[in-house]
VORO-796655 format. One record per residue (C-alpha): x, y, z; residue in one letter. Coordinates in steps of 0.25 Angstrom, whole numbers, plus 5000, padded with zeros to 4 digits. Example, Ala and Ser with C-alpha at 12.3 -4.5 7.8 and 13.67 -1.06 7.14 Angstrom:
BEGIN
+------+------+------+--------+
!    u !    v !    w ! kedren !
+------+------+------+--------+
! 5049 ! 4982 ! 5031 !      A !
! 5055 ! 4996 ! 5029 !      S !
+------+------+------+--------+
END
This chain:
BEGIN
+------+------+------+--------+
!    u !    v !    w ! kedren !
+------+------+------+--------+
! 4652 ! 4379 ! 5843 !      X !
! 4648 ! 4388 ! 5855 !      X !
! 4637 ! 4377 ! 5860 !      X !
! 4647 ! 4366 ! 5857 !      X !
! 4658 ! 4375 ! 5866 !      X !
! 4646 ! 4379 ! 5878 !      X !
! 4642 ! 4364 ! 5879 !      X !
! 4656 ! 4358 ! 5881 !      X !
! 4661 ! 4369 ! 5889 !      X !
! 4651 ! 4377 ! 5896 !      X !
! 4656 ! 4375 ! 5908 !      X !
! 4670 ! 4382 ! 5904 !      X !
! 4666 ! 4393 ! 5895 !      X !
! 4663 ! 4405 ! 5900 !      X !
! 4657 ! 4411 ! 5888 !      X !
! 4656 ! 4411 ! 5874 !      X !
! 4652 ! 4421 ! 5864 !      X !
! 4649 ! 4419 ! 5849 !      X !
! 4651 ! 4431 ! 5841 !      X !
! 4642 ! 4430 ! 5829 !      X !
! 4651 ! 4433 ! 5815 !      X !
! 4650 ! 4431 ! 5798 !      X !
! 4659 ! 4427 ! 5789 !      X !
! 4663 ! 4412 ! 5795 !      X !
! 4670 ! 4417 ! 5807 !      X !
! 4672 ! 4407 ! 5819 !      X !
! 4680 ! 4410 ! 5828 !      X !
! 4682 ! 4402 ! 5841 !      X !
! 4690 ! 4410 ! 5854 !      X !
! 4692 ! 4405 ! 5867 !      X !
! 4696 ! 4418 ! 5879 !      X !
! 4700 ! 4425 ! 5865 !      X !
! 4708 ! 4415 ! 5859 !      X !
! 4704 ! 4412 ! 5845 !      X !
! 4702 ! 4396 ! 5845 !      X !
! 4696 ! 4395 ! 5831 !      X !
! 4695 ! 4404 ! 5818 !      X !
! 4689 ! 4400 ! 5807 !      X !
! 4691 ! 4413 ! 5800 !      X !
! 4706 ! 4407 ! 5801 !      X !
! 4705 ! 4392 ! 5798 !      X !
! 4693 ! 4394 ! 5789 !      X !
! 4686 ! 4382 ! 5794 !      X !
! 4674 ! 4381 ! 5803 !      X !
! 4680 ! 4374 ! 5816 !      X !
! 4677 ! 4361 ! 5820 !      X !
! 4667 ! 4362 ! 5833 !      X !
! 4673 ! 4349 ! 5843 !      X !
! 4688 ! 4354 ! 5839 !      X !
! 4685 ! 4369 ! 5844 !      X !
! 4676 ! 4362 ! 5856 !      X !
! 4687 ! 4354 ! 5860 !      X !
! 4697 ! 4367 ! 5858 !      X !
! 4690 ! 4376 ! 5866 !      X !
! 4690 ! 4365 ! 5876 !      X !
! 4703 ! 4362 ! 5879 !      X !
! 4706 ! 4377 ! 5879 !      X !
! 4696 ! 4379 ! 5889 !      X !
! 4703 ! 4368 ! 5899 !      X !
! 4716 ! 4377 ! 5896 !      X !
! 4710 ! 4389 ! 5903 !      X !
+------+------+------+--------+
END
């Protein structure tokens, strides 16, 4: 997901952190607003939907 995130919008990204963790917690946050949890849907998300998410957040900004 983070490679998939750099590639498509490196030039708007300022950083990126991945914060290693157990259990099947992923969590997706954008300027610390929580985008995706799947602790909460109990799903893995679904990499080109978050991709495009993140995206049209980013153009928001």
């Amino acid at each position: 997901m983070a490679s998939r995130l750099l590639k498509q919008y490196k030039q708007r990204i300022e950083s990126l952190e991945l914060v290693p963790s157990s259990g099947g917690c992923f969590e997706l946050s954008l300027d610390d607003d929580l985008i995706y949890s799947k602790l909460r849907t109990g799903e893995f998300p679904d990499e080109a939907k978050l991709t495009k998410q993140v995206g049209q957040l980013l153009v928001n900004k």
